[in-house]
C-alpha positions as a printed NumPy array, in Angstrom:
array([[  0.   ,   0.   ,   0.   ],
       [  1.65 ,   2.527,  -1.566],
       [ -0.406,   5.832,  -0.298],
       [ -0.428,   8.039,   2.846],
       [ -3.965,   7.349,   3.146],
       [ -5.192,   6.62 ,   6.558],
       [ -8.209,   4.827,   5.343],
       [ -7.383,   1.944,   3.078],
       [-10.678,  -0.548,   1.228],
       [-10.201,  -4.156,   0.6  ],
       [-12.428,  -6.019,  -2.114],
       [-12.324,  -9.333,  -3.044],
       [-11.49 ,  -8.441,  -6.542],
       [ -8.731,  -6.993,  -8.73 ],
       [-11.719,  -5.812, -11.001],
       [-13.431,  -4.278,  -7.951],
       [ -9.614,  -2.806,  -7.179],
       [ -8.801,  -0.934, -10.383],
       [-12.45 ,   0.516, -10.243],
       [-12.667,   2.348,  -7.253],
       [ -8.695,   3.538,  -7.532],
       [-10.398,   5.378, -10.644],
       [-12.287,   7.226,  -8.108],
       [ -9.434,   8.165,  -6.124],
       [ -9.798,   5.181,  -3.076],
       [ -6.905,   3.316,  -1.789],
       [ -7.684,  -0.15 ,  -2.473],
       [ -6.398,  -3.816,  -2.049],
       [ -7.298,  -6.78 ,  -2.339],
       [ -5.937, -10.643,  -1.521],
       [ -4.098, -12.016,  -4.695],
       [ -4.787, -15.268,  -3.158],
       [ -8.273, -15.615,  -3.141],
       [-10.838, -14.98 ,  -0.692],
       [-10.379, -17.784,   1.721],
       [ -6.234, -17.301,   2.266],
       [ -5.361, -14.579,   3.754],
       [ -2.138, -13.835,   3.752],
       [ -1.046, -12.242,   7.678],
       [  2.226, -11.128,   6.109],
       [ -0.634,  -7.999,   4.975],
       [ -1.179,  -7.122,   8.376],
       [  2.187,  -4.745,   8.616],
       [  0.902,  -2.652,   5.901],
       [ -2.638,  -2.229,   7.619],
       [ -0.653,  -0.977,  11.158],
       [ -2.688,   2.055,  12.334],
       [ -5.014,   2.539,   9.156],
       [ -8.389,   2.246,   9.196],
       [ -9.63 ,  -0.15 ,   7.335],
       [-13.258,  -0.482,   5.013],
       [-14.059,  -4.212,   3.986],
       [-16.707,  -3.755,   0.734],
       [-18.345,  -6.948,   1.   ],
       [-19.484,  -9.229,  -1.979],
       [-22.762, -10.307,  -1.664],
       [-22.112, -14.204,  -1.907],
       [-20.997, -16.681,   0.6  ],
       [-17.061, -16.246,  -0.528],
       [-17.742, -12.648,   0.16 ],
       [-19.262, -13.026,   3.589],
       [-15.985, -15.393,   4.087],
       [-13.553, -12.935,   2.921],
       [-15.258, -10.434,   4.59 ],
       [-14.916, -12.504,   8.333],
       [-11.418, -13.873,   7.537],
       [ -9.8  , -10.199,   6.659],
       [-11.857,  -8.376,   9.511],
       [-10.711, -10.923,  12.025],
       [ -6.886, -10.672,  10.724],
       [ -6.954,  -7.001,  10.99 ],
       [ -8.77 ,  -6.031,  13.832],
       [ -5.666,  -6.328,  16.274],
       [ -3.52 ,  -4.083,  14.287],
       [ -5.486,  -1.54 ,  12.471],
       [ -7.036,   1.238,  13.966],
       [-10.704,   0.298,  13.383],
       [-12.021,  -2.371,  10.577],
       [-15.727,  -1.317,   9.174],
       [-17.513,  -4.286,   7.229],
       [-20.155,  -2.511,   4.643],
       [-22.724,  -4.711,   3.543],
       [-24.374,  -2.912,   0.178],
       [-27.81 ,  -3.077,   0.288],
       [-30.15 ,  -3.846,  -3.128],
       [-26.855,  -5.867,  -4.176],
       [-27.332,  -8.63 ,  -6.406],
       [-26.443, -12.356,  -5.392],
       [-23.064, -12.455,  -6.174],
       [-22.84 ,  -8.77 ,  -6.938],
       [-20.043,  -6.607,  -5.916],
       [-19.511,  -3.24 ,  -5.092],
       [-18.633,  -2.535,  -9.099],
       [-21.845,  -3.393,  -9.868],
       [-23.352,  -1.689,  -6.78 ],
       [-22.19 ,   1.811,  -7.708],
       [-22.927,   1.392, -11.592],
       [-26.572,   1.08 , -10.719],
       [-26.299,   5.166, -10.139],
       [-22.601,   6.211, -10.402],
       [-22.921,   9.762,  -8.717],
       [-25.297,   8.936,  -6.541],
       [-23.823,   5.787,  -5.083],
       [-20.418,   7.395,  -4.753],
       [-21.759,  10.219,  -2.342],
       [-23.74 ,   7.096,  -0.844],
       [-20.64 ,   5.064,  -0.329],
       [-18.597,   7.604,   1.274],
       [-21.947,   8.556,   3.584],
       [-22.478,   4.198,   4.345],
       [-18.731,   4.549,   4.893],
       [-19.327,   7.709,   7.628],
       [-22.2  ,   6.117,   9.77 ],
       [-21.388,   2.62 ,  10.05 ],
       [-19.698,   1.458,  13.373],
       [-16.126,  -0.547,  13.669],
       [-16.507,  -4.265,  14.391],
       [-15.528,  -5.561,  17.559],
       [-14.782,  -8.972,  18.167],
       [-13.778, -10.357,  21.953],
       [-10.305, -11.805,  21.954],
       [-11.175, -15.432,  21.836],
       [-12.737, -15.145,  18.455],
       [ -9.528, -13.875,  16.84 ],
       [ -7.152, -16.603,  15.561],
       [ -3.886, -14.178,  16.579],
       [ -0.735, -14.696,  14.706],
       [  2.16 , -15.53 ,  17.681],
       [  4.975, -14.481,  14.83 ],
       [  3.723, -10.424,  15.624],
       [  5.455,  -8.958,  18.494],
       [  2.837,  -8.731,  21.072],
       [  2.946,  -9.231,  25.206],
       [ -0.77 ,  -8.929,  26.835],
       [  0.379,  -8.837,  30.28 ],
       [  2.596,  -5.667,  29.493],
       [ -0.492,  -3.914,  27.31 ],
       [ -2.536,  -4.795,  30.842],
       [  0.116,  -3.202,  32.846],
       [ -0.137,  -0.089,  31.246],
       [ -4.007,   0.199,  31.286],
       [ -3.846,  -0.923,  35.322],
       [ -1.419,   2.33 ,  35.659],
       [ -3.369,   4.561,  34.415],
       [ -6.382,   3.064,  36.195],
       [ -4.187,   3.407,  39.712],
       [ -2.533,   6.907,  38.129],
       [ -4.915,   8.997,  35.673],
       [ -2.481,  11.736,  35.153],
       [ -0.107,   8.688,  33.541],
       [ -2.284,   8.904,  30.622],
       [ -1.01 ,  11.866,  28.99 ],
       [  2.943,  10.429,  29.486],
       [  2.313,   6.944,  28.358],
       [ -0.163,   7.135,  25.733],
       [ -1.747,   9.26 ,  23.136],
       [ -4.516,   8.349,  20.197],
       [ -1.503,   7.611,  17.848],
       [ -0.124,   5.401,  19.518],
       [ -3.475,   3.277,  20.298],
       [ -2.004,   1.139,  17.082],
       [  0.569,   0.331,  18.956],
       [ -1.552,  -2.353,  21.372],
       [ -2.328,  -5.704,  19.959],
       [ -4.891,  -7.477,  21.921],
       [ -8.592,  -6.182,  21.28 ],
       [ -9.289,  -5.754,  25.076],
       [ -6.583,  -3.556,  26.505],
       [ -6.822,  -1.652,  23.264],
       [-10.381,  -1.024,  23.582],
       [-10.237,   0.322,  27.151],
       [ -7.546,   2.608,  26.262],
       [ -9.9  ,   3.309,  23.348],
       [-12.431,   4.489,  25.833],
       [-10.067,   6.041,  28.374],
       [ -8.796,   8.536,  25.416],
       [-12.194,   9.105,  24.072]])
């Protein structure tokens, strides 16, 4: 991912890929297919916020799970958008060329209101090859509970990315907000 973009879309499809870049997204997709993800990907999501465009078929529902689970514990938020009106086995191409201005302006709004997923730690399959130590991201958010003022030394919204396990993360999440 080549762009400075904070928020970066993954589609199942090259052909769903090369059509929104025409509209100016940063987009990716999984050369390998929907079911294999490949976690090597995971560096390149690091802090981004991240916007799944689900297919409407079963492979897309798949993809859609597989990639949201891989990248909730390292990007900043993961939003799943489900198109509505879709076609079985439609994808977002086809979505947007039912009205091409008005489902761009829709996108970005679908985009704007929908909420991050969450998913409790024991649903994520977490890779043990990424650096990660849960008792030390506890630490920290025990700290701050014991020392509030710690807050503004140890931590800031930037560096939220920086946890990997969805629960510590999350309170800090809170604690900031």
């Amino acid at each position: 991912i080549a762009s400075e973009s904070t928020t970066v879309f993954v589609v199942e499809g090259e052909k769903s890929t090369d059509f929104l870049r025409g509209f100016g997204f940063t987009v990716t997709t999984n050369p390998l297919g929907a079911t294999k993800w490949i976690k090597d990907f995971n560096k390149y999501f690091k802090g981004r916020d991240v916007v799944i465009l689900e297919d409407n078929d079963d492979a897309g529902r798949k993809h859609s799970e597989i990639v949201s689970k891989n990248l909730y514990p390292v990007a900043n938020s993961v939003k799943v958008i489900k198109l509505e009106g879709l076609d079985e086995h439609g994808d977002v191409v086809d979505w947007i060329n039912k009205d091409l201005e008005a489902s761009i302006d829709t996108l970005k709004a679908l985009i704007e209101s929908s909420e991050a997923v969450t998913f409790d730690v024991d649903e994520l399959e977490l890779d043990s090859d990424l650096p990660s130590f849960v008792e030390g991201e506890l630490a920290i958010v025990g700290a701050i509970f014991k020392n509030p003022k710690l807050i503004s030394k140890i931590i800031d919204a930037d560096s939220l990315s920086d946890f990997f396990h969805a629960k510590p993360k999350a309170v800090l999440k809170a604690i900031l907000d």
